[in-house]
C-alpha positions in Angstrom: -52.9 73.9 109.8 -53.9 77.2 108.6 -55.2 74.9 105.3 -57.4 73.3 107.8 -58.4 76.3 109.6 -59.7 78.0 106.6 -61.6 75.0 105.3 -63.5 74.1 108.6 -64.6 77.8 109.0 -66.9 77.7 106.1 -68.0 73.9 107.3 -68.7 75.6 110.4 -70.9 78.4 109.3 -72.8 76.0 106.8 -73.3 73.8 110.0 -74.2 76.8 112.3 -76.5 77.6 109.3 -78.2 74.5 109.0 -79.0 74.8 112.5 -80.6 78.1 112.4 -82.6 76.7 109.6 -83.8 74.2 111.6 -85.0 76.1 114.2 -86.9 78.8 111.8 -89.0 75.8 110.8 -90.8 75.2 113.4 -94.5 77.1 113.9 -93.7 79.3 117.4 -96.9 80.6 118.6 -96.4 82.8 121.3 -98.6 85.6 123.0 -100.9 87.8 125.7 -104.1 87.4 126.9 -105.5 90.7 127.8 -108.6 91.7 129.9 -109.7 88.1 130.5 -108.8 85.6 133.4 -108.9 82.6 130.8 -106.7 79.8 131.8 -105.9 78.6 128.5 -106.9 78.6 124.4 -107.8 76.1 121.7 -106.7 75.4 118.1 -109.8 73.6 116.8 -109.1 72.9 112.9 -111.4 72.4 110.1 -114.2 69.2 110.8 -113.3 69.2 114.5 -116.1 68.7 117.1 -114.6 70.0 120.5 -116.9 67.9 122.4 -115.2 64.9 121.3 -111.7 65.2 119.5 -108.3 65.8 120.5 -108.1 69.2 120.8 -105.1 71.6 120.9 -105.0 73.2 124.3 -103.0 75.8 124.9 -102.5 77.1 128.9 -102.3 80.8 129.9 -100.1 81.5 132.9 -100.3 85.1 134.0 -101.3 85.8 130.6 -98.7 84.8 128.9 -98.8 81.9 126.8 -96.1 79.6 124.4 -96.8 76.6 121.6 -94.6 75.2 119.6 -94.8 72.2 116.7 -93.9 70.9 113.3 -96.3 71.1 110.6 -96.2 69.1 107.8 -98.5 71.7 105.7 -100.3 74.7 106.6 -103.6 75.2 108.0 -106.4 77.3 109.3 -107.6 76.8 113.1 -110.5 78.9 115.3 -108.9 80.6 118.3 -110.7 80.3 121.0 -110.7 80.3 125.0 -111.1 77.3 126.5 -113.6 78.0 129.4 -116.3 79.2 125.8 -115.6 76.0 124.3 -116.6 73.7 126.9 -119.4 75.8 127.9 -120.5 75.1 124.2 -120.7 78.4 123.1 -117.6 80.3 122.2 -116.4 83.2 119.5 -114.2 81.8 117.1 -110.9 84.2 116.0 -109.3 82.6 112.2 -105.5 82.0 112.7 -103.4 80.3 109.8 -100.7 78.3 111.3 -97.2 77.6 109.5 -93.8 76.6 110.6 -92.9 80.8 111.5 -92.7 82.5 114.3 -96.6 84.5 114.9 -97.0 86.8 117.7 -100.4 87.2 119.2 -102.2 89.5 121.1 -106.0 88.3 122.5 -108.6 90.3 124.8 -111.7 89.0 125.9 -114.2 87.7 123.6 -116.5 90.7 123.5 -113.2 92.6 122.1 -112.2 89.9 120.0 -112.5 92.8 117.2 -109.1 94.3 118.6 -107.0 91.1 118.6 -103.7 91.5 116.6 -101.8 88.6 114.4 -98.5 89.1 113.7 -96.2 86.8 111.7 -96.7 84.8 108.7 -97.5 85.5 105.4 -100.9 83.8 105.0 -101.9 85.8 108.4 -101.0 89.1 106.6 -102.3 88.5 103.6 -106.0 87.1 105.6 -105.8 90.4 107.1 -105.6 92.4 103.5 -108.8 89.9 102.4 -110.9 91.0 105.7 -109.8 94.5 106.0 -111.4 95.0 102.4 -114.6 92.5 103.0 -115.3 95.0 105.7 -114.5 98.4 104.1 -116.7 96.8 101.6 -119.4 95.9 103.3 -119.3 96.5 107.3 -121.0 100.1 106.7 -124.1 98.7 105.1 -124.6 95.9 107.2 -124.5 97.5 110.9 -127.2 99.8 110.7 -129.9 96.8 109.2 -127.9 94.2 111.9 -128.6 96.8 114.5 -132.4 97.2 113.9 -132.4 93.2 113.6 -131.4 93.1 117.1 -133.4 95.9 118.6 -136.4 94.0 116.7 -135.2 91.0 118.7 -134.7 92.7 121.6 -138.6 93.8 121.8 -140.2 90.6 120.9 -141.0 92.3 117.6 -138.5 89.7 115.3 -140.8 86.5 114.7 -144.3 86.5 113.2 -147.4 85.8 115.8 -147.3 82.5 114.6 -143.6 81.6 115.3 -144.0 83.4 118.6 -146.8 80.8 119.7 -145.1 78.0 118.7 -141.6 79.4 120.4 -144.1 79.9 123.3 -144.8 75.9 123.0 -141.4 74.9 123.0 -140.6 76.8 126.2 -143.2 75.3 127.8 -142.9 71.4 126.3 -141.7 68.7 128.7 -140.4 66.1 126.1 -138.4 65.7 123.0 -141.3 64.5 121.2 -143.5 67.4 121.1 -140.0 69.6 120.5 -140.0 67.5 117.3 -143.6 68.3 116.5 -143.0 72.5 117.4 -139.6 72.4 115.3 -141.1 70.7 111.9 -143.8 73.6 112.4 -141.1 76.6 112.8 -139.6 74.9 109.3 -142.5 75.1 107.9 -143.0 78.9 108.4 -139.7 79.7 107.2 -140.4 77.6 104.2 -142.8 79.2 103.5 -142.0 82.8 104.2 -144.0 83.0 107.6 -141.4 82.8 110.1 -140.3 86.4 110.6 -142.6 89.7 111.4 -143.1 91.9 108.4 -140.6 94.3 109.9 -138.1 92.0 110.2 -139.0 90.2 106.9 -138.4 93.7 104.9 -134.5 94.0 107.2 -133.8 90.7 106.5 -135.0 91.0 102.4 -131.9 93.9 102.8 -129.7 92.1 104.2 -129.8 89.3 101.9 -128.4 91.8 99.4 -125.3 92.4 101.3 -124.8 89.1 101.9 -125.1 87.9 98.4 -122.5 91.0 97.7 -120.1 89.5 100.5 -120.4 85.8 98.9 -119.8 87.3 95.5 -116.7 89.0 97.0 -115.1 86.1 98.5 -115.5 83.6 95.8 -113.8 86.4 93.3 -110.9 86.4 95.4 -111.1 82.2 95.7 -111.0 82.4 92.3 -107.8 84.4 91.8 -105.9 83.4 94.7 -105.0 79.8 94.9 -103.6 79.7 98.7 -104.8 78.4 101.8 -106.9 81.5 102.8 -108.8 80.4 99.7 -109.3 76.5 101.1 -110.1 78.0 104.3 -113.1 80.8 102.8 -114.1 77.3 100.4 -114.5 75.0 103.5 -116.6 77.6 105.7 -119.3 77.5 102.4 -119.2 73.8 102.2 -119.6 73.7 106.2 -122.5 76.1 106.4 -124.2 74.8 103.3 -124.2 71.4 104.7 -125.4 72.3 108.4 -127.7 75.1 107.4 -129.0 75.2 104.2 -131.9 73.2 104.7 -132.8 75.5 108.3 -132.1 78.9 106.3 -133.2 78.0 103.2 -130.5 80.0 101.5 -127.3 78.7 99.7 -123.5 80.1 100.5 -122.1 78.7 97.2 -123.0 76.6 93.8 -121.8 72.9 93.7 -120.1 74.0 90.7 -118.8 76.9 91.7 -117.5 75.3 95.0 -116.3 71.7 92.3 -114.3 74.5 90.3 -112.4 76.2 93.2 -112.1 72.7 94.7 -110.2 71.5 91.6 -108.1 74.5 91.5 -107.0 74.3 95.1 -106.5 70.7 94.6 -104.1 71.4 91.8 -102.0 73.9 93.8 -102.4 72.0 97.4 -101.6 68.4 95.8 -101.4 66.7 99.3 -103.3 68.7 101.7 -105.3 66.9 103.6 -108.2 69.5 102.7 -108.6 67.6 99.5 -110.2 65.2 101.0 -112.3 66.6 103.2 -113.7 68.9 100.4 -114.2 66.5 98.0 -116.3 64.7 100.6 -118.3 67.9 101.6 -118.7 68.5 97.7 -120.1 64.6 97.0 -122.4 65.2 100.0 -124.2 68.2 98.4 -124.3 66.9 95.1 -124.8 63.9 95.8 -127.4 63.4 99.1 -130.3 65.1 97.1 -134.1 63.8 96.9 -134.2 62.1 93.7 -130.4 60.7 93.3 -129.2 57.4 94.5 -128.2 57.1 98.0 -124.5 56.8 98.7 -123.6 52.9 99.8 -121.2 51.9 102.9 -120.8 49.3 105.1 -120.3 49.3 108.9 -120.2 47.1 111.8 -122.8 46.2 114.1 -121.8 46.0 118.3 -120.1 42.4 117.4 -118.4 43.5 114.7 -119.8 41.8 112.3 -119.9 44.3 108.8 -122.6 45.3 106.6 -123.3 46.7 103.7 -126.2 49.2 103.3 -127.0 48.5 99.7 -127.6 44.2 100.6 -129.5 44.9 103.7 -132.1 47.7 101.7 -132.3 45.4 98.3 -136.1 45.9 97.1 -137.3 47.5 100.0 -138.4 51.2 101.5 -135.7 51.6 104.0 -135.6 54.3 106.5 -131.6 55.7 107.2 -131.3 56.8 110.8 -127.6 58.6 111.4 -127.9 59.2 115.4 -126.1 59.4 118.4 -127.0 58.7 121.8 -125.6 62.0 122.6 -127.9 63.6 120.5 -131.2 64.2 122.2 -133.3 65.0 119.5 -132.1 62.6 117.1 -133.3 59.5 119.8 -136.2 61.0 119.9 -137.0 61.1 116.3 -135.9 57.7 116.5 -138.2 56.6 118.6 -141.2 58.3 116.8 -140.3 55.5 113.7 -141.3 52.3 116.2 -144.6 52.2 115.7 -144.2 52.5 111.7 -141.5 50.0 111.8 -144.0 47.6 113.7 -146.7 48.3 111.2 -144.9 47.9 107.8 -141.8 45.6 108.8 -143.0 42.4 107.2 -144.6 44.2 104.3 -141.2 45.7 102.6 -140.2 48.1 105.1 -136.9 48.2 107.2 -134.7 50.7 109.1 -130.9 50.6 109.5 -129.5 52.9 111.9 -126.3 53.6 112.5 -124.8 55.6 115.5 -121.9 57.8 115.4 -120.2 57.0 118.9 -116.7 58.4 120.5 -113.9 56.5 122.4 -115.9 53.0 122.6 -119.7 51.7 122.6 -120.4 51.0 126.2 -123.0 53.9 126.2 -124.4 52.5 122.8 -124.6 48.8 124.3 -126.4 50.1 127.2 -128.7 52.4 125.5 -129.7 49.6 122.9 -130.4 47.0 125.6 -132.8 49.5 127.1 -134.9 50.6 124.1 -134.7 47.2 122.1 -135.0 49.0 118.5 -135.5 46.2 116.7 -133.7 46.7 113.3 -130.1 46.4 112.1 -128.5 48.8 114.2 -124.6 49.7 113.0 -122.1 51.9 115.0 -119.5 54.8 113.2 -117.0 54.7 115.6 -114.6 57.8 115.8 -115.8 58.9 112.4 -114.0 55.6 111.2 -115.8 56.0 107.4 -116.7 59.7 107.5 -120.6 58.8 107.3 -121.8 62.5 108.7 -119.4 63.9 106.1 -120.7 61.8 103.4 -124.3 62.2 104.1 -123.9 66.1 104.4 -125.1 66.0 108.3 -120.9 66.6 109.7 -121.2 68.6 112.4 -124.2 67.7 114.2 -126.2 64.5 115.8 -127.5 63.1 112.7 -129.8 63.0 110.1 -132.6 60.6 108.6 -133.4 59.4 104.7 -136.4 57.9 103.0 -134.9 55.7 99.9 -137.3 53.6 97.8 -137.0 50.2 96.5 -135.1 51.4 93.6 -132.4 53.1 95.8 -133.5 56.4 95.4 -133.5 58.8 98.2 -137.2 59.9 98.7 -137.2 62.6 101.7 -134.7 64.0 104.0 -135.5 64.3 107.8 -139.3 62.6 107.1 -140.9 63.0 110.1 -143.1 59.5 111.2 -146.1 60.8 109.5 -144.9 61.8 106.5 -143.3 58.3 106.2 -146.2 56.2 106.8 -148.1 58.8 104.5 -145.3 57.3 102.1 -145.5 53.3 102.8 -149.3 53.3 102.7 -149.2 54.8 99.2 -145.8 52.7 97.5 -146.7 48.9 100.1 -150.5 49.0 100.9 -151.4 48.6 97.5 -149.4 45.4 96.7 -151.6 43.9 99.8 
């Protein structure tokens, strides 16, 4: 008996052990909610769009709050209270989840700067990477971000010319003319006449320190192969892809971002990051006026498939990503009927496709209102990752010029400039 006794104590402990273990996997996210009568906070994760996916929701009672899951591999999320996210407009707080315990203290967005993490490593070691991005940097940008808003404040930001257009835009009635006012406001920024000279010689300073900060960053993406590193690389692909064309300004080099991609790859072999990445990366190299355009098939409303590339064959085609959720991409869509009536039987077609959520009632309706008459396809809950492949992920859409030989001619085209483009490449074989 005492034999038996003395073996089953250490079985015991190694059991008791195990269970411990158990337990300390798990992510336990626990916390307060301080100077804010929010009734609960989301988890949105990389590629998420809160107006459609499953999102993590978190409640609040009496300002406490508790979550608790398995993760399979780490990963970066944007805090953020509920009530901002469904009002669209919300500040984001960075929080790196993994199977620890993390203790978390949140006050009200416009203190979002006094918020406190504590508990895991990639959350301590985040915290080392922005405390020294902003002893870096914060000093120099605050006083030129604080004469940028004082600029704004006094009407003194835009030039005359963006101010009469912004003047239009407040006062047009449809999406049309919004198009019209928008293509001009690119136009000033492309070419250097969007901002007052005040805010032109600020923003000319800034530029500097934000070139700095980007330098910063990808140093330490370089040198530090963790997920803090796949989160920094995703923001750059994100931003690149949504606003490079309205800023004019690029956040990283395809091959700078295809070398840190490779070496996160290598380290993360089966996070699910890869993939998004490398989809992010193809879209930027790739989706480019005067490369090939990227082939896919999808289904129309009967689900019946097709394939872009045997539908466009020896033609101009016209791309049109949309949504009917997205207002302004319908009514770019509708400013293409007329040049799709005029130049449809001579080598000229349109494919749309829209990117629809949890079914295509709205889609069936909306189609059997406005009777577009081309092929029009559906992405249903991001089934092939168009936006992501097309560089548009994150908003309604996005449409492409390609020529007969498959090469992508122009980028968001408005009619005009397309008809400019069919008179010149199909009136001549007439």
């Amino acid at each position: 008996m005492k034999f038996t006794s003395k073996l089953l104590s250490p079985l015991l402990i190694l059991f008791l052990l195990n269970c411990s273990s158990g337990k300390q996997k798990l992510l336990q996210l626990r916390g307060e909610v301080i100077g804010t009568d929010s009734k609960s906070i989301m988890l949105i994760k990389p590629n998420q769009d809160p107006r459609f996916d499953s999102i993590i929701e978190i409640p609040v009672v009496d300002g406490k709050f508790y979550y608790e899951a398995k993760l399979e591999y780490p990963e970066a999320v944007n805090l953020a209270f509920a009530e901002s996210v469904k009002n669209g407009a919300y500040r984001p707080m960075p929080l790196f989840l993994e199977n620890e315990s993390i203790e978390l203290t949140i006050y009200g967005e416009q203190e979002f700067d006094k918020n406190s993490v504590q508990g895991g490593n990639l959350n301590a070691k985040y915290n080392e990477f922005n405390k020294s991005l902003e002893n870096k940097f914060n000093n120099k940008l605050k006083p030129l971000q604080d004469s940028m808003l004082r600029l704004s404040k006094n009407d003194a930001y835009h030039s005359d010319k963006a101010r009469v257009l912004y003047a239009e835009l407040r006062e047009s009635k449809n999406q049309d003319e919004n198009i019209i006012i928008y293509k001009k406001l690119e136009k000033l920024r492309e070419s250097g006449q969007y901002l007052s000279p005040k805010a032109k010689e600020i923003e000319g300073k800034l530029s500097l320190i934000y070139d700095g900060q980007n330098a910063f960053k990808h140093e330490y993406m370089s040198t530090h192969n963790s997920l803090i590193s796949y989160y920094l690389l995703l923001n750059d692909l994100q931003s690149y892809s949504r606003y490079k064309d309205y800023y004019n300004k690029e956040t990283i080099t395809v091959d700078l971002a295809k070398e840190t991609y490779n070496a996160l790859k290598e380290t993360n072999p089966d996070h699910p990051y890869n993939k998004l990445a490398g989809n992010l990366i193809d879209a930027i190299e790739n989706i480019q006026v005067g490369k090939p355009f990227t082939d896919f098939s999808a289904p129309d409303l009967n689900g019946s498939e097709f394939k872009l590339s045997n539908q466009i064959k020896g033609k101009v085609a016209l791309l049109d990503l949309w949504a009917t959720w997205c207002g302004p991409c319908i009514a770019k869509s509708r400013t293409m009927v007329p040049v799709y009536n005029e130049y449809k039987d001579k080598g000229f077609t349109i494919i749309g496709v829209a990117g629809e959520f949890k079914g295509t009632d709205r889609l069936t309706r909306f189609l059997e209102k406005e009777k577009w008459e081309w092929l029009n396809l559906v992405e249903l809950d991001r089934q092939n990752n168009l936006w992501q492949k097309y560089g548009v992920d994150g908003g309604g859409g996005g449409i492409f010029l390609i020529d007969e030989n498959g090469i992508i001619l122009a980028k968001d085209p408005t009619a005009d400039e397309v008809r400019i483009e069919l008179e010149s490449r199909l009136n001549k074989n007439i």
